[in-house]
Each structure stands twice: as structure tokens, then as C-alpha cells.
C-alpha positions in Angstrom: -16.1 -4.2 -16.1 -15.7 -6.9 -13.6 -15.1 -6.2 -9.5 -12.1 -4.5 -8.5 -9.3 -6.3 -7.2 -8.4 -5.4 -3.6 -4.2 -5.4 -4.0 -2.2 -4.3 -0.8 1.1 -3.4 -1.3 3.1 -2.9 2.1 6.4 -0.4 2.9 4.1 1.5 -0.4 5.8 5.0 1.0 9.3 3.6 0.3 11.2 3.9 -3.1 10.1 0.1 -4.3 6.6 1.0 -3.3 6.6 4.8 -5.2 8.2 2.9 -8.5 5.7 0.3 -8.5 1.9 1.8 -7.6 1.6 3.5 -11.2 2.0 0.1 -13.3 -0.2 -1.7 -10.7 -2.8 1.0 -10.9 -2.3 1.8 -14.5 -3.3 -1.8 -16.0 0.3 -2.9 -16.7 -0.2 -5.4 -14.1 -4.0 -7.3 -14.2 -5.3 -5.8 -17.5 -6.2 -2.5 -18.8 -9.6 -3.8 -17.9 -9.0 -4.7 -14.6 -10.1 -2.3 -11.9 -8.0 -1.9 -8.6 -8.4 -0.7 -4.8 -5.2 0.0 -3.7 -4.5 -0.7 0.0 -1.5 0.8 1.5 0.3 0.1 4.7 3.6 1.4 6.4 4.9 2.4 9.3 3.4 4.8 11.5 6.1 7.9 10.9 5.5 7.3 7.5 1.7 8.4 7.0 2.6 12.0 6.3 4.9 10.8 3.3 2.6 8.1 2.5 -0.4 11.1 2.1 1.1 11.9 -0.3 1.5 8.8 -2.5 -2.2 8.9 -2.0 -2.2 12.3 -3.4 -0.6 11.8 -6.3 -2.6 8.7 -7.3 -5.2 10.7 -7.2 -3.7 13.7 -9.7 -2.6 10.8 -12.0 -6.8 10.6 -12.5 -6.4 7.3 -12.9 -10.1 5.5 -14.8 -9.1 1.9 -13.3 -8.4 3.1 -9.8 -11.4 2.7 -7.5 -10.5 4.0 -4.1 -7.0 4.1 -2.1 -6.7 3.5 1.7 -3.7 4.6 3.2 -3.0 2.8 7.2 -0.5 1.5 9.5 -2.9 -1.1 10.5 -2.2 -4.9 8.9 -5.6 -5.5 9.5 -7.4 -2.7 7.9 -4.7 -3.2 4.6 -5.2 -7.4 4.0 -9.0 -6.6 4.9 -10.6 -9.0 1.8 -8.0 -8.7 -0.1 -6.8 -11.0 -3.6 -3.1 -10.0 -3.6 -0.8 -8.5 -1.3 2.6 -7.6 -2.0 4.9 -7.5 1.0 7.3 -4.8 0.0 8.2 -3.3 3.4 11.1 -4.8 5.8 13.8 -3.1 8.1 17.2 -2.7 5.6 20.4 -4.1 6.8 22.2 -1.3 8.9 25.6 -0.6 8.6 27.4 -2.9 11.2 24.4 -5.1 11.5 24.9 -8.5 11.6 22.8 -10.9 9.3 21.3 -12.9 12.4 20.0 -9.1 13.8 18.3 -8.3 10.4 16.4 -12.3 10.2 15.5 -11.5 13.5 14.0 -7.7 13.3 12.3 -8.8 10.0 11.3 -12.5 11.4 9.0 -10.1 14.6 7.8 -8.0 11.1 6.9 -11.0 8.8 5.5 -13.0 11.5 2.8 -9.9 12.4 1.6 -9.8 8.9 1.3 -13.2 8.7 -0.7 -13.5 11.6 -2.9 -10.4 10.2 -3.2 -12.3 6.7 -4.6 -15.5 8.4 -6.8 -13.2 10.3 -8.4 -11.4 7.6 -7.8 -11.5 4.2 -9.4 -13.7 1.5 -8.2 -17.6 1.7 -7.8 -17.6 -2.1 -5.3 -14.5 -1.7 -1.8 -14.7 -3.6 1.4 -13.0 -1.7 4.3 -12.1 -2.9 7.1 -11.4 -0.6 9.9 -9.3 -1.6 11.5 -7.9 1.6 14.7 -9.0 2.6 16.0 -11.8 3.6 12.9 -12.9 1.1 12.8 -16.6 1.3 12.8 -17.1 5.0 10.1 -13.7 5.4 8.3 -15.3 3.1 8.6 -18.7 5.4 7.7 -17.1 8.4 4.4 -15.3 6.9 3.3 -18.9 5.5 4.0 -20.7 8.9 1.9 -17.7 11.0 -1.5 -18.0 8.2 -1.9 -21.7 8.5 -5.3 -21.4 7.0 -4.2 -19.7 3.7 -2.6 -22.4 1.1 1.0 -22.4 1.4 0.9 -22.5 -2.4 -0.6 -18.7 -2.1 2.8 -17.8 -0.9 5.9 -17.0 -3.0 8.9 -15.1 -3.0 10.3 -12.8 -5.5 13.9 -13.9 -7.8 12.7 -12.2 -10.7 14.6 -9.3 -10.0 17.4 -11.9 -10.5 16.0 -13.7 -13.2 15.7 -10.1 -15.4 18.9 -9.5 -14.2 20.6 -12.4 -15.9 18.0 -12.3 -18.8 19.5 -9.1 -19.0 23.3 -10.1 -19.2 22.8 -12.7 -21.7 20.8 -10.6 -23.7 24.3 -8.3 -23.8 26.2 -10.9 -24.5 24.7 -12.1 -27.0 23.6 -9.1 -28.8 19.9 -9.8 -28.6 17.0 -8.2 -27.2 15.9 -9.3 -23.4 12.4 -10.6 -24.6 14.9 -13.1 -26.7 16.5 -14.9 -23.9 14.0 -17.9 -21.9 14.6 -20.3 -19.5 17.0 -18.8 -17.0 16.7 -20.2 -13.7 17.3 -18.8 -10.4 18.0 -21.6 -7.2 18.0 -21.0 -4.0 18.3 -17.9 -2.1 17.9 -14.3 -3.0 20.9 -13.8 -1.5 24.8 -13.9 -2.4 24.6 -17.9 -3.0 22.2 -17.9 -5.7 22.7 -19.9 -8.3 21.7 -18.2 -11.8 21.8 -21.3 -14.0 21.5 -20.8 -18.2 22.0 -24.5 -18.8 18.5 -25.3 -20.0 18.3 -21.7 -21.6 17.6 -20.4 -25.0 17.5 -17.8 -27.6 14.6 -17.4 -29.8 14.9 -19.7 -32.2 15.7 -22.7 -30.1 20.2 -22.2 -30.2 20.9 -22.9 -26.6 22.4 -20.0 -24.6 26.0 -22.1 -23.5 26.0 -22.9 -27.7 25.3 -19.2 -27.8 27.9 -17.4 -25.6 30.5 -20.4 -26.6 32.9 -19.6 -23.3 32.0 -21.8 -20.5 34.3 -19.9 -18.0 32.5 -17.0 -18.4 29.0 -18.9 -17.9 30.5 -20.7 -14.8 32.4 -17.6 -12.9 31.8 -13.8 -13.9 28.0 -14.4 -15.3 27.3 -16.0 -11.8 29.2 -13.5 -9.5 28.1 -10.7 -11.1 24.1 -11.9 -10.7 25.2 -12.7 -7.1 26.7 -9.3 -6.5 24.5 -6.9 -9.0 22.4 -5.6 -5.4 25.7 -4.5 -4.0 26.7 -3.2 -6.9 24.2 -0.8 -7.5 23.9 0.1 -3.7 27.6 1.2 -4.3 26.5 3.0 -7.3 23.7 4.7 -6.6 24.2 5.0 -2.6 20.5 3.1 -2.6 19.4 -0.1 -3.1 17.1 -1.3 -6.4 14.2 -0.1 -6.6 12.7 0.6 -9.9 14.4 -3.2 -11.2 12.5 -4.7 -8.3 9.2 -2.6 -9.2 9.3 -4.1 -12.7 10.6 -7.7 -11.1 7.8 -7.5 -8.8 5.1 -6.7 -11.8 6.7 -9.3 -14.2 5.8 -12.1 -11.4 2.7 -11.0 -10.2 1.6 -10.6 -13.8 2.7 -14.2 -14.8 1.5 -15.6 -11.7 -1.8 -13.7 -12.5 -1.8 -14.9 -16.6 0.3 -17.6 -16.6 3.8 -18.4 -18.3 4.4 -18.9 -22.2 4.0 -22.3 -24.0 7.5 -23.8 -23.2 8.8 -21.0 -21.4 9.4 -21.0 -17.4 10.2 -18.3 -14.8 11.8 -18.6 -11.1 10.5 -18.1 -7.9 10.5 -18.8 -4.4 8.1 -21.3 -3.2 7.9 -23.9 -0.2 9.8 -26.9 -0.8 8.0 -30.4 -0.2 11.4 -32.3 -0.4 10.3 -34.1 -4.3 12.2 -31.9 -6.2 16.0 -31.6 -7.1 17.1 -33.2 -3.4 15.6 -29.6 -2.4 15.0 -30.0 1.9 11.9 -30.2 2.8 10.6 -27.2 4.4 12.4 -24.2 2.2 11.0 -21.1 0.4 14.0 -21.8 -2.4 13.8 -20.7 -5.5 12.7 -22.8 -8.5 11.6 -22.5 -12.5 8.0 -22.7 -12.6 5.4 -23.1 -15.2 2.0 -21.3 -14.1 -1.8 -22.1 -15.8 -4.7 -21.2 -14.0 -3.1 -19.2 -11.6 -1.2 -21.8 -10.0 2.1 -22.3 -10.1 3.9 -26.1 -10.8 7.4 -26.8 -10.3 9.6 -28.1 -13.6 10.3 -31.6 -13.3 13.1 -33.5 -15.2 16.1 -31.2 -16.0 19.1 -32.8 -15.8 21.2 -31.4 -12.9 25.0 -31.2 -13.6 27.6 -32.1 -10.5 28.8 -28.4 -10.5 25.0 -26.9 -10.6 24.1 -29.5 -8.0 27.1 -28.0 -6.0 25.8 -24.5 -6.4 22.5 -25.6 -5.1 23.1 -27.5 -2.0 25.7 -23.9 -1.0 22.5 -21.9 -1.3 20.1 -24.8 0.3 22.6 -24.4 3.1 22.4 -21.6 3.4 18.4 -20.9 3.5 18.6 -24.2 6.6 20.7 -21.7 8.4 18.3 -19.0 8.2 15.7 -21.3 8.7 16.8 -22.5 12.3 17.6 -18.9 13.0 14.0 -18.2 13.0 12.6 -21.2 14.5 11.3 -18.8 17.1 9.0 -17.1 14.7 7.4 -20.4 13.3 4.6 -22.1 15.4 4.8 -25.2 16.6 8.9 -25.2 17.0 11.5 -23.7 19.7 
């Protein structure tokens, strides 16, 4: 059995955090061969609560889990470490406004960062996944200069899966039988969810497949855009067991790579080449992933109304950006 993989997973005491530790621990993620060290950080009033994760980790007697370490302390949790999950961030507060949450999140992201650079392996991959997910995940690159900015990525799987998901409906087919969705931009209200390159098995494309183009173009998109809301106003909480499976679904391709032919979205840093993309964005992207890195998919042809969609949410993730300029060394 080879070494165990040192996996952080940050805010672990929270509902995204309790949804997802099983499949990590469990072999859904890395292998059922793979064994894990699970380190664990939160917030300091949470270490009560987050004994207890601990605890139960323990009763699920586990074989593949070597040890857990439970702290409020970045450094002791990205100590060595091969993957760390950012999870944790402060939610959006009734009456907040979006500047205050870039800005409480910005002091949050920019501390782990630091506490990446500081300690943990240079080879490690991190995930981001709290919110406002593309700029976090910005800010945490920009404060570990000496970790590859390629190790960084945030998650728009959840949105992916989501319009998988809707397509699948739609269509009358199982999930696993949709490909080739494409989240741009943001994780955020401008996203673009994009099925003009997709497919069903079989190779029938998905717009030959739904056959009604308004739908594709206006409730398929809003409803993607809106589905967070939507089941904050249903459930009185936002996603969490979605985003557990989102979360293992990239960390899992990013770890094994992507099927022959097939690609899947996420957030990565933006060298300008790509799409008219601006320079200097986490924006989301499809991606095809060998050897544990990912590469961005080149040549799809771009239609004036999808090129729209993507400059609103490129827009969008600039305005965030210079919001947090603050946050990101060398700038003011």
C-alpha cells in the first residue's frame, strides 16, 4: 500500500465539510487503495463541533484512514500536505453587501494563502470552493507565489453536474450520458452554462437533442444561474451535499484525469490566450486533465451570443478583481 496522502479540508465542521469527509476517507476519491491523513481546520468556536467529526471518523473504523488532526491553526493543517480543499469562507449575511463579503473572505483567503506558501508541499493541488470562489481562489494564488499557479483551481462542477443534470431530464437519459457541458466564467449569477459543443452518448449533439433553442438559450441558463438560490429558498440552507459530490467529482478527475474526448469545467488563472479571456482571471473553463495537470480546450468555435455571455461574466470577475487589489501583493 503506498504512503498516505496528507488531504486538508478547511470549514470541515460545516455542512459541505460533514457531507464530504466519508467519500474522501472512504476511497471514493483517490482509490480504495489509497490511504489518507485527514487534516482538518476551522474556526476556533468550532473545535467542540469539529471533535466530533473527528469522532465519528473514527466509529466509521475506517481501514484507509491513517490519522486525523483536528486545529484552528493554517499552519499545523497545510503542514506537507498533497491536496487541500478550501471549503470554509464567511456566508453572505442578510443585508450584506457583495463588496463586504469579497472583502471579509479576501482577509480569509489571503491568510491561507500565505500559510500554503509557508508550509505545505510545492507539488500540492487546491481546490477552492468558498464563496466568491474565483477571486478566493485568486487571492490564495497571488499570497503562495512559490506554489505553481497551475496547483490552484476553483470549483464549477457543482454547476457543471447541475446542468449535466438538467439535460439529462430533458432528455430522458441518465446523467453519466450527457458530456461536454461547459461552465464560463464566474461561479456566480453570470455564468454562462454553455451545451453547444455537448453530447449524448452516442455522439447526437445535445441542441439536435433537446430541438428548442429558446429553452437552451433562456430557462436552461437562468435556472443553472439561479439553482444556489433556489435551493437556499428551499431548504432554508445553502448546498451542501451537491457541492460534496461536485467537490469529489473534480478532485477525482483532476487526480485521474478526464475521459478520452470528454472535458470538464473549472476555474483556473487566465494567461489572456484563450477565448479573449483577460489576463489575470480565475474564470472558468473546459479542461482536459492527463497526468494530473490540467490543459485548457483549444478551438471551439465561440458563437456572438455565447461570446456575449462570456465577456458579462469576465466583467464581472474584473470587478471583483480590483475590489481586492488590496489583498494581492505587489498592487494598491
Amino acid at each position: 500500500m503506498s504512503e498516505p496522502l496528507r488531504v486538508c479540508i478547511t470549514g470541515a465542521a460545516g455542512q459541505i465539510g460533514y457531507a464530504l469527509l466519508l467519500a474522501v476517507a472512504n476511497g471514493d476519491v483517490f482509490g480504495k487503495d489509497q490511504p489518507i491523513v485527514l487534516l482538518l481546520l476551522d474556526i476556533e468556536p468550532m473545535m467542540i463541533a469539529l471533535g466530533g467529526v473527528a469522532m465519528e471518523l473514527q466509529d466509521c473504523a475506517l481501514p484507509l484512514l491513517k490519522d486525523v488532526v483536528t486545529t484552528a491553526d493554517p499552519l499545523v493543517s497545510f503542514k506537507d500536505v498533497d491536496v487541500a480543499i478550501l471549503v470554509g469562507a464567511m456566508p453572505r449575511r442578510e443585508g450584506m453587501l457583495r463588496k463586504d463579503l469579497l472583502k471579509a473572505n479576501a482577509g480569509i483567503f489571503s491568510a491561507q494563502g500565505k500559510a500554503l506558501n509557508e508550509v505545505a508541499k510545492k507539488t500540492v493541488k487546491i481546490l477552492v470552493v468558498g464563496n466568491p470562489a474565483n477571486t478566493n481562489c485568486l487571492i490564495a494564488m497571488k499570497n503562495a507565489p512559490s506554489i505553481p499557479a497551475a496547483n490552484f483551481t476553483c470549483m464549477t462542477r457543482l454547476d457543471q453536474n447541475r446542468a449535466q443534470a438538467q439535460i439529462a431530464a430533458r432528455c430522458s437519459v441518465r446523467c453519466d450520458q450527457v458530456s461536454n457541458v461547459i461552465i464560463w466564467g464566474n461561479h456566480s449569477s453570470t455564468q454562462y452554462p454553455d451545451v453547444s459543443h455537448g453530447q449524448l452518448e452516442g455522439g447526437q449533439t445535445i441542441v439536435a437533442a433537446v430541438k428548442d433553442d429558446d429553452w437552451l438559450r433562456g430557462d436552461f441558463i437562468t435556472t443553472i444561474q439561479k439553482r444556489g438560490a433556489a435551493v437556499i429558498a428551499a431548504r432554508k440552507l445553502s448546498s451542501a451535499l451537491s457541492a460534496a459530490k461536485a467537490i469529489c467529482d473534480h478532485v477525482r478527475d483532476w487526480w485521474f484525469g478526464t475521459k478520452p474526448g470528454q472535458w470538464v469545467s473549472m476555474g483556473v488563472l487566465s494567461d489572456g490566450s484563450h477565448y479573449g479571456i483577460p489576463e489575470g482571471l480565475v474564470y472558468s473553463v473546459p479542461v482536459q486533465i492527463a497526468n494530473q495537470t490540467w490543459k485548457i480546450v483549444d478551438g471551439l468555435e465561440i458563437s456572438e451570443f455565447s461570446r456575449e455571455k462570456m465577456k458579462t461574466t469576465a466583467d464581472e470577475l474584473v470587478e471583483e478583481r480590483d475590489a481586492s487589489l488590496v489583498f494581492l501583493p505587489g498592487q494598491s
